[in-house]
C-alpha positions in Angstrom: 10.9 55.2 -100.1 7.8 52.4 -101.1 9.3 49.9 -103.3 7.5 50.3 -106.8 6.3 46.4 -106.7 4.8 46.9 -102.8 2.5 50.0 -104.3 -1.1 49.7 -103.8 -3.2 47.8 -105.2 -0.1 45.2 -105.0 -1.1 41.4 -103.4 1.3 40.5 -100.8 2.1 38.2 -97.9 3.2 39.7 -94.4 4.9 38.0 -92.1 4.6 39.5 -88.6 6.2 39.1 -85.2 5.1 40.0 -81.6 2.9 38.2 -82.2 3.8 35.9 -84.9 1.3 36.0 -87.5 0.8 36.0 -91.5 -1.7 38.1 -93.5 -2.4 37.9 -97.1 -4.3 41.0 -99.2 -4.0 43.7 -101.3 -1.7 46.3 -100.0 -4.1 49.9 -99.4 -1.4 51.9 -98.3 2.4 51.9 -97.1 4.8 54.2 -95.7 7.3 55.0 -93.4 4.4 54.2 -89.9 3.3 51.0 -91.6 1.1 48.9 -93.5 -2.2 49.1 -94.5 -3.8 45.8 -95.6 -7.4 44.5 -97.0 -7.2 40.6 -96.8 -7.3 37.8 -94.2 -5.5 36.3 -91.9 -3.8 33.4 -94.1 -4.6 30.7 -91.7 -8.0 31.6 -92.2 -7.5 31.9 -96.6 -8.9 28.7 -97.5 -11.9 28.7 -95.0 -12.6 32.1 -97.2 -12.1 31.3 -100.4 -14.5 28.1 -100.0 -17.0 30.2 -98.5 -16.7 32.5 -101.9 -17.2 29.6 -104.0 -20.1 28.0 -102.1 -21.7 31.6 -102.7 -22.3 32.0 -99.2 -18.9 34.0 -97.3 -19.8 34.2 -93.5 -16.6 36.4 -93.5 -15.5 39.6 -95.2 -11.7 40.6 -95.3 -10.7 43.1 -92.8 -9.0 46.2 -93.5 -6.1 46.1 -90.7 -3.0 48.7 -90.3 0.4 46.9 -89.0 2.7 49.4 -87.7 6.3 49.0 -89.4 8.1 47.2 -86.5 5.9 44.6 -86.5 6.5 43.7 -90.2 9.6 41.2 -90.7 8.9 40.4 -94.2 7.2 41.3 -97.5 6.3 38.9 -99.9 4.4 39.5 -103.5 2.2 37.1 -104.4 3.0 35.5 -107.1 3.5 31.8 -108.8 7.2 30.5 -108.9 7.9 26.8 -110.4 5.3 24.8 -108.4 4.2 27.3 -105.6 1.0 28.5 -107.1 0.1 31.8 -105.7 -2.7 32.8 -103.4 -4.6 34.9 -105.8 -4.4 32.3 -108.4 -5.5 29.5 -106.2 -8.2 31.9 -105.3 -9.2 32.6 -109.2 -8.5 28.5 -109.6 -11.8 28.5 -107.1 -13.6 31.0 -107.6 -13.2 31.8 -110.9 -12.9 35.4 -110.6 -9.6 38.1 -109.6 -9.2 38.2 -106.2 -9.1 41.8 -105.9 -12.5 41.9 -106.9 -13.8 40.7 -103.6 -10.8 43.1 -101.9 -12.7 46.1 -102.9 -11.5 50.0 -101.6 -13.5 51.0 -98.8 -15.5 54.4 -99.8 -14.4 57.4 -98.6 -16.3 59.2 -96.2 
């Protein structure tokens, strides 16, 4: 059973192990094999979002799959007190929806 608030198109963090890593996108499918995600590495986040604003993005997001036992943790992306979210700092930068530039790839 998917979780109604991990649905695509939801944005969300993943935290995954073996090896440790953390992605951040839009969520373009889920289910019982894994995770399909459009985003970037979040290590990588700012790099891209300043390459959005300058007008000028050298990198793209990726479209990855992470198989299920690699995922430890879902978060939603969202602000809470303080923390400002991703997407929002990305807006806050941009000044345009994230999920704009985290289009669906075409169907063949």
């Amino acid at each position: 059973m998917v979780l109604p608030f991990l649905k695509p198109p939801a944005i969300v963090i993943l935290y995954l192990q073996a090896p440790r890593e953390r992605y951040w996108g839009v969520v373009r499918a889920l289910d019982a094999t894994g995770v399909v995600l459009q985003g970037t590495d979040l290590d990588s986040f700012d790099d891209w979002v300043r390459q959005v604003a300058s007008g000028e993005p050298n990198q793209e997001p990726s479209t990855v799959f992470f198989p299920l036992h690699r995922v430890e943790r879902v978060f939603l992306d969202e602000s809470a007190g303080d923390f400002v979210s991703f997407a929002e700092r990305f807006k806050r930068s941009v000044g345009e929806d994230a999920r704009y530039y985290l289009t669906p790839i075409p169907e063949p």
